[in-house]
LOZALUM-506705 format. One record per atom (N, C-alpha, C): residue in one letter; atom name; x negated, y, z. Coordinates in nm, 4 decimals, always signed. Layout:
N
[gunu A,CA,[X,Y,Z]];
...
// end
This chain:
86
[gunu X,N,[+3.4261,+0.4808,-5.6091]];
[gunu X,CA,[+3.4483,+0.3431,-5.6497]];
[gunu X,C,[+3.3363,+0.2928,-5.7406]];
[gunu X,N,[+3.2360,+0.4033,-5.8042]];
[gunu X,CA,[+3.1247,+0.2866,-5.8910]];
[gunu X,C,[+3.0262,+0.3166,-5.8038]];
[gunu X,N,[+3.0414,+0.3115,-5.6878]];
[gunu X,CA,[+2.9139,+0.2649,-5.6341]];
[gunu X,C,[+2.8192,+0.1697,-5.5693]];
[gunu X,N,[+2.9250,+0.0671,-5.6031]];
[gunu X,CA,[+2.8589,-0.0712,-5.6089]];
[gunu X,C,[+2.8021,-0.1663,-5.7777]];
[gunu X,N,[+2.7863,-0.0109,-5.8554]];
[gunu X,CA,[+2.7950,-0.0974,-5.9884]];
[gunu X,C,[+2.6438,-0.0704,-6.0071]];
[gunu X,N,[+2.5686,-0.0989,-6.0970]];
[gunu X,CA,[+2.4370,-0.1298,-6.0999]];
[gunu X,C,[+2.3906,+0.0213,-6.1752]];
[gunu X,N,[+2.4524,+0.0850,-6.3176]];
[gunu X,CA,[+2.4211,+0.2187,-6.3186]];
[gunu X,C,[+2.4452,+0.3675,-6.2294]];
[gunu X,N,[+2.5187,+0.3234,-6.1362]];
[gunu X,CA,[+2.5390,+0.4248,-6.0438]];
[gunu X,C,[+2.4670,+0.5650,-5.9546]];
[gunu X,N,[+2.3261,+0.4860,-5.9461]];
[gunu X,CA,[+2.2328,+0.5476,-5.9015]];
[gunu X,C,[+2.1448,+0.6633,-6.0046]];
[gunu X,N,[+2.1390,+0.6368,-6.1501]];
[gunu X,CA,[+2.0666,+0.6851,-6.2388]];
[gunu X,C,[+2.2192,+0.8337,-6.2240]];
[gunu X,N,[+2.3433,+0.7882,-6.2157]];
[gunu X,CA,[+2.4160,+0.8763,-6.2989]];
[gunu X,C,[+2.5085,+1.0095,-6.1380]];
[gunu X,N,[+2.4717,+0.9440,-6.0749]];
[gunu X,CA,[+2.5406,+1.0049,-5.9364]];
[gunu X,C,[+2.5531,+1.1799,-5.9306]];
[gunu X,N,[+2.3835,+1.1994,-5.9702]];
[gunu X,CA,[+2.4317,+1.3108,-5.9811]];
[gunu X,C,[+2.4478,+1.4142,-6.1017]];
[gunu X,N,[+2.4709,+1.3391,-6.2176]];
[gunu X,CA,[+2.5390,+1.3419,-6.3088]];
[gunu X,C,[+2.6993,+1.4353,-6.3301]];
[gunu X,N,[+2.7371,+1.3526,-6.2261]];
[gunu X,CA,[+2.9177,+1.4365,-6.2279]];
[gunu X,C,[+2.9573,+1.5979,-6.1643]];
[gunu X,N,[+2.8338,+1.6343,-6.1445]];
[gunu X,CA,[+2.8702,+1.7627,-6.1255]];
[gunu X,C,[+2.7843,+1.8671,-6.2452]];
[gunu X,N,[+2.7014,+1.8091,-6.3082]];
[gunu X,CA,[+2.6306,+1.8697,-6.4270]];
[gunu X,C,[+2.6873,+1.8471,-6.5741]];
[gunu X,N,[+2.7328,+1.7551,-6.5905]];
[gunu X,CA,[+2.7837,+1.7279,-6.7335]];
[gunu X,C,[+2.9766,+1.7283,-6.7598]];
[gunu X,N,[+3.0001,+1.7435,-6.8513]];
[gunu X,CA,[+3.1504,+1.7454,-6.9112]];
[gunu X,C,[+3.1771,+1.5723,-6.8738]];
[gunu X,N,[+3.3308,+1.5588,-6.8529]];
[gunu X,CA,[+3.3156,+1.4053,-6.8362]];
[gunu X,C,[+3.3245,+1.3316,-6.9980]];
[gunu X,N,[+3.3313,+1.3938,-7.0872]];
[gunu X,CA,[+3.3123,+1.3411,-7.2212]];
[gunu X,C,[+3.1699,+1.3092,-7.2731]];
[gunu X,N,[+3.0909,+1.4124,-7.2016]];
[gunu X,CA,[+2.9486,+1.3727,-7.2052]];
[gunu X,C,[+2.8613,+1.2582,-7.1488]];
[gunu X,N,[+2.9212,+1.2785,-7.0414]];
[gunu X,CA,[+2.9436,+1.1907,-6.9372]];
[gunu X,C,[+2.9444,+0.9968,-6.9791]];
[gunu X,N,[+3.0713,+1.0219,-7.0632]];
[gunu X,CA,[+3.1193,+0.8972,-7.0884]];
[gunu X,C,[+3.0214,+0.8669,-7.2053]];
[gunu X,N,[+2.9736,+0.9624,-7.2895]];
[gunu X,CA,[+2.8980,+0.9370,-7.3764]];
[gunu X,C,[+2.7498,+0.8388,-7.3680]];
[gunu X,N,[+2.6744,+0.9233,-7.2243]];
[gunu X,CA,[+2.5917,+0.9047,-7.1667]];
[gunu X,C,[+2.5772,+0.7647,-7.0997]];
[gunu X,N,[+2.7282,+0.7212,-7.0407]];
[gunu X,CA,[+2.7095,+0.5498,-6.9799]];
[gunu X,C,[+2.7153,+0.4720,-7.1209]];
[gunu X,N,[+2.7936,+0.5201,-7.2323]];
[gunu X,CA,[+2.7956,+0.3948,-7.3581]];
[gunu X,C,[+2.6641,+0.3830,-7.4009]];
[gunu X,N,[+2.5489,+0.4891,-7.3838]];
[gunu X,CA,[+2.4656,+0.4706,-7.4484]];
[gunu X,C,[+2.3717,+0.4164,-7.3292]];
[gunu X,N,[+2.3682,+0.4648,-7.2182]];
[gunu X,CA,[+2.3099,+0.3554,-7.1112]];
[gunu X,C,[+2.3441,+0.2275,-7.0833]];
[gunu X,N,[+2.4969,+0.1751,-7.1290]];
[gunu X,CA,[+2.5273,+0.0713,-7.1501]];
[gunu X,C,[+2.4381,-0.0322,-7.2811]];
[gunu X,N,[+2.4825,+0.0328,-7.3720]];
[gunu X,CA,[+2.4053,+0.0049,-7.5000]];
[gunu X,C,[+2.2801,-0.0284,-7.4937]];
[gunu X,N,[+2.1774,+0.0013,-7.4083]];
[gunu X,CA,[+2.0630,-0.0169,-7.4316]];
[gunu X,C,[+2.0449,-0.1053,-7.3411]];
[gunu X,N,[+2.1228,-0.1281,-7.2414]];
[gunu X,CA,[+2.0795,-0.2431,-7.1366]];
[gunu X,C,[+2.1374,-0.4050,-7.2241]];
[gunu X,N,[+2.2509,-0.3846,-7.2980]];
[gunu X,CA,[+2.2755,-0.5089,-7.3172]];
[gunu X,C,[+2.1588,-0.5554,-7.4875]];
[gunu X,N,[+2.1292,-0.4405,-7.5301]];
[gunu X,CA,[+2.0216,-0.4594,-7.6338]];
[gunu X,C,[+1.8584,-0.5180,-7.5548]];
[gunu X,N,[+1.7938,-0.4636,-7.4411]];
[gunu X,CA,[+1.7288,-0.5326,-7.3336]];
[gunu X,C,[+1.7439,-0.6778,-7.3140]];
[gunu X,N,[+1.8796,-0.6895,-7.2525]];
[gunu X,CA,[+1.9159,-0.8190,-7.2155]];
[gunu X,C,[+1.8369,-0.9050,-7.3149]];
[gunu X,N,[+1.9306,-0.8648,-7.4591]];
[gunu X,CA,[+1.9034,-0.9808,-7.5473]];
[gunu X,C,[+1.7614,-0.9675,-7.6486]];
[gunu X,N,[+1.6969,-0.9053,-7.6020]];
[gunu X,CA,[+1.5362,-0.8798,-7.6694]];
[gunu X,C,[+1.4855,-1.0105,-7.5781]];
[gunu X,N,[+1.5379,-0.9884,-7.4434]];
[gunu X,CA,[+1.4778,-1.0804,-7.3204]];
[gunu X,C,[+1.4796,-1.2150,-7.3291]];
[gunu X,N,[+1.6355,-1.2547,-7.3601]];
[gunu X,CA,[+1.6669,-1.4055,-7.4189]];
[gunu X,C,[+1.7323,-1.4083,-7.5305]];
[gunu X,N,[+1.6053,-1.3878,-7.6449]];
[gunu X,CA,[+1.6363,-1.4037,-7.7656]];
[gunu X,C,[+1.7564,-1.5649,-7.8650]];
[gunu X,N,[+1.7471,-1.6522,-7.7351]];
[gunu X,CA,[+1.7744,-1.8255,-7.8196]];
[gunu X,C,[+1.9177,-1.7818,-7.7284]];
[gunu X,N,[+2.0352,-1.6817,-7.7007]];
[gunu X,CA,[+2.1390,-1.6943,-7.6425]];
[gunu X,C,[+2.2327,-1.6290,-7.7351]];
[gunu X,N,[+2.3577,-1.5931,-7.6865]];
[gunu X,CA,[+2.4604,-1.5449,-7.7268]];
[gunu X,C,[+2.4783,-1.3839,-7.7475]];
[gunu X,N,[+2.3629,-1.3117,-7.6819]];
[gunu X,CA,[+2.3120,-1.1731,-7.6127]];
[gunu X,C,[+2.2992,-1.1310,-7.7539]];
[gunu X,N,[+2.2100,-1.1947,-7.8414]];
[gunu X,CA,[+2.1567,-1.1107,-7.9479]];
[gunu X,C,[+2.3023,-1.0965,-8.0369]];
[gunu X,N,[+2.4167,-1.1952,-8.0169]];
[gunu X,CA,[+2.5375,-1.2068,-8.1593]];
[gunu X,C,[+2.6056,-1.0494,-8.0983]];
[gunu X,N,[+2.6095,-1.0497,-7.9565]];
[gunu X,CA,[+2.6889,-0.9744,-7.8678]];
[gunu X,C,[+2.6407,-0.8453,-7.8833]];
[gunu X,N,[+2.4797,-0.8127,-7.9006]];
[gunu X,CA,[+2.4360,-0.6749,-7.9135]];
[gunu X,C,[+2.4977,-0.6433,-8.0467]];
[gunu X,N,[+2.4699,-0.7002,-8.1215]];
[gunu X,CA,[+2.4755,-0.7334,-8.2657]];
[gunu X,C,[+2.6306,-0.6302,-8.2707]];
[gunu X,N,[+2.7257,-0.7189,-8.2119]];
[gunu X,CA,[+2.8682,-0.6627,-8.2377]];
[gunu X,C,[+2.8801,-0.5394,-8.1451]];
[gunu X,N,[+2.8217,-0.4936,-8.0147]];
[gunu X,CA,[+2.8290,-0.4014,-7.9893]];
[gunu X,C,[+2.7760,-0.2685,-8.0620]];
[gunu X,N,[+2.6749,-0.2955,-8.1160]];
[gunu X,CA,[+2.5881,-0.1927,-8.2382]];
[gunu X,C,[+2.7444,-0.1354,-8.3494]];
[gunu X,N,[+2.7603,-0.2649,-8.3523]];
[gunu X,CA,[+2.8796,-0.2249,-8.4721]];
[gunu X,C,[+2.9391,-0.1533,-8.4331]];
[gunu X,N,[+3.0361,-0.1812,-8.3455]];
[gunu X,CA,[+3.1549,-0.0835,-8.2787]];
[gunu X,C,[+3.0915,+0.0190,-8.2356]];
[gunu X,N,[+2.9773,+0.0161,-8.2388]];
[gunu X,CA,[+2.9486,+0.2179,-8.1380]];
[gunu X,C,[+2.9176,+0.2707,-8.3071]];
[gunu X,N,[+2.9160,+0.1874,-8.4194]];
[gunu X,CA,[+2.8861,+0.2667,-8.5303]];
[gunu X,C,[+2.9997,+0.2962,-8.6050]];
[gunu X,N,[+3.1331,+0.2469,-8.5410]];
[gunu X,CA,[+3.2553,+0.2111,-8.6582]];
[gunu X,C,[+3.2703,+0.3456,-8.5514]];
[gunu X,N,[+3.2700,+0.3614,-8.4176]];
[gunu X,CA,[+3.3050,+0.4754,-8.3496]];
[gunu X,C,[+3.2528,+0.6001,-8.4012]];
[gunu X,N,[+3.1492,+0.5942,-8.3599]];
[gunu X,CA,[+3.0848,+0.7096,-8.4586]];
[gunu X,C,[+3.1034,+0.7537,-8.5951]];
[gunu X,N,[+3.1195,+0.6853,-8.7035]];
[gunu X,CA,[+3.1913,+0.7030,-8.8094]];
[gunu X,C,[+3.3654,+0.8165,-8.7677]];
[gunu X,N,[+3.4703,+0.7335,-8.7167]];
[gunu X,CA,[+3.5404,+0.7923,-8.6805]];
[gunu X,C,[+3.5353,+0.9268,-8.6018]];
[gunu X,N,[+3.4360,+0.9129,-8.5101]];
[gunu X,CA,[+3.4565,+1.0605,-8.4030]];
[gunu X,C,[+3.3715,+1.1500,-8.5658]];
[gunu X,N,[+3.3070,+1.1560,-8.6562]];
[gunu X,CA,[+3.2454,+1.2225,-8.7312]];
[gunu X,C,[+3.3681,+1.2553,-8.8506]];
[gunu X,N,[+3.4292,+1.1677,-8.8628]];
[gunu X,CA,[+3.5418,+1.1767,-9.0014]];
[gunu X,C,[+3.6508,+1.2599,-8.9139]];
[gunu X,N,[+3.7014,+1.2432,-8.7934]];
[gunu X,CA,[+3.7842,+1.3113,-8.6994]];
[gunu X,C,[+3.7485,+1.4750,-8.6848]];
[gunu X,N,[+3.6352,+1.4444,-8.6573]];
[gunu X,CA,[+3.5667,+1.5917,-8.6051]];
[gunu X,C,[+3.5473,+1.7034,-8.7342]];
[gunu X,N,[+3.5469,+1.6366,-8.8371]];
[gunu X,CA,[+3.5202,+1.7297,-9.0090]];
[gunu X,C,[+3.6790,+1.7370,-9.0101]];
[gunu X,N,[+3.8152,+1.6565,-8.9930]];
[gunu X,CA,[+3.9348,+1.7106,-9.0707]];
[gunu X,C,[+3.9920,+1.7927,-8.9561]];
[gunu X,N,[+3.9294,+1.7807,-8.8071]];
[gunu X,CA,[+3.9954,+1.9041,-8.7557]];
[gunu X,C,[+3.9036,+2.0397,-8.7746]];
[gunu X,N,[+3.7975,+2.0007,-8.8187]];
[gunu X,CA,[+3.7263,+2.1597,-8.8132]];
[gunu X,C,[+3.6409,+2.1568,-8.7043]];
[gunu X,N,[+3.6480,+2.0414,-8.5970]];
[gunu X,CA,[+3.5235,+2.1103,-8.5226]];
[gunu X,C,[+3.3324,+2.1598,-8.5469]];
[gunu X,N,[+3.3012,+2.2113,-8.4751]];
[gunu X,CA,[+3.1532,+2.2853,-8.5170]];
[gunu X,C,[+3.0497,+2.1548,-8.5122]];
[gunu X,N,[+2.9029,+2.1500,-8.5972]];
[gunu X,CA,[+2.8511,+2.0167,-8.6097]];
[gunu X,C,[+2.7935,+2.0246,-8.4622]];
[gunu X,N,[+2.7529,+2.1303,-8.3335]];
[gunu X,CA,[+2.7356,+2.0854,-8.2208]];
[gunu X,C,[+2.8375,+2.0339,-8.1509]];
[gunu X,N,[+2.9198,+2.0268,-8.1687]];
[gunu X,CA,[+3.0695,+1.9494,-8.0760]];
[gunu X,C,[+3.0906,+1.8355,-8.1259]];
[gunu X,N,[+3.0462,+1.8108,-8.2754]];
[gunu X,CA,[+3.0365,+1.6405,-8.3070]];
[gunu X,C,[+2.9125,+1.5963,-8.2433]];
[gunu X,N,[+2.8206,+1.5897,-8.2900]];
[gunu X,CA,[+2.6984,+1.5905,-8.2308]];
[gunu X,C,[+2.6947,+1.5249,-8.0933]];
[gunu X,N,[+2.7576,+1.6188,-8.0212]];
[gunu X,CA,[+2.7218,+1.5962,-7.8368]];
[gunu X,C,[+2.8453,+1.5273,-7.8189]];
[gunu X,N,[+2.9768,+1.4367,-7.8982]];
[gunu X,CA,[+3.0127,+1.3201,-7.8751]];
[gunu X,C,[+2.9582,+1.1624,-7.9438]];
[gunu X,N,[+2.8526,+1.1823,-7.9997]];
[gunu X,CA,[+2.8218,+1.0617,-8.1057]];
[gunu X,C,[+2.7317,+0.9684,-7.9730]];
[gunu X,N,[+2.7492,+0.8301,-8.0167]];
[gunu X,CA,[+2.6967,+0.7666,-7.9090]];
[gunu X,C,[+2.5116,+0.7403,-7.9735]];
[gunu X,N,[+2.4114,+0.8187,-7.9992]];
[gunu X,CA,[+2.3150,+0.7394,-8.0339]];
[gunu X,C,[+2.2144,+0.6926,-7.9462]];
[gunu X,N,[+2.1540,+0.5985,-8.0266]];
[gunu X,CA,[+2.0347,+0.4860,-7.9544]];
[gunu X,C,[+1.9346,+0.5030,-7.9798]];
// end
């Protein structure tokens, strides 16, 4: 079913090499950088308020998966390889 979607091709063969948590990690941050693109592109639009708030939320996320990951105890490579960075 995503293979009419526009990242599809970069990630195809993806699903037999990676965890699907990695996975998911891997499209937020391929996501992330396309809509940061977008709005480098048309700076006078709505793109730059929108990157703007997406930045946030992958950082309020990250905060959490890091504060989550220290009160259960996991190891700093298992936080690590869920953090979304750019």
């Amino acid at each position: 079913s995503l293979k009419g979607y526009w990242f599809y091709e970069e990630i195809k063969n993806l699903f037999e090499q990676m965890a699907l948590s990695r996975l998911e990690v891997y499209l937020d941050r391929m996501w992330a950088k396309r809509v940061i693109a977008h709005s480098r592109y048309h700076p006078i639009s709505v793109l730059p308020v929108l990157s703007y708030i997406l930045l946030k939320k992958i950082e309020m996320d990250n905060l959490r998966i890091l504060a989550r990951g220290k009160e259960e105890g996991m190891g700093v490579e298992d936080i690590k390889e869920q953090l979304v960075l750019i």
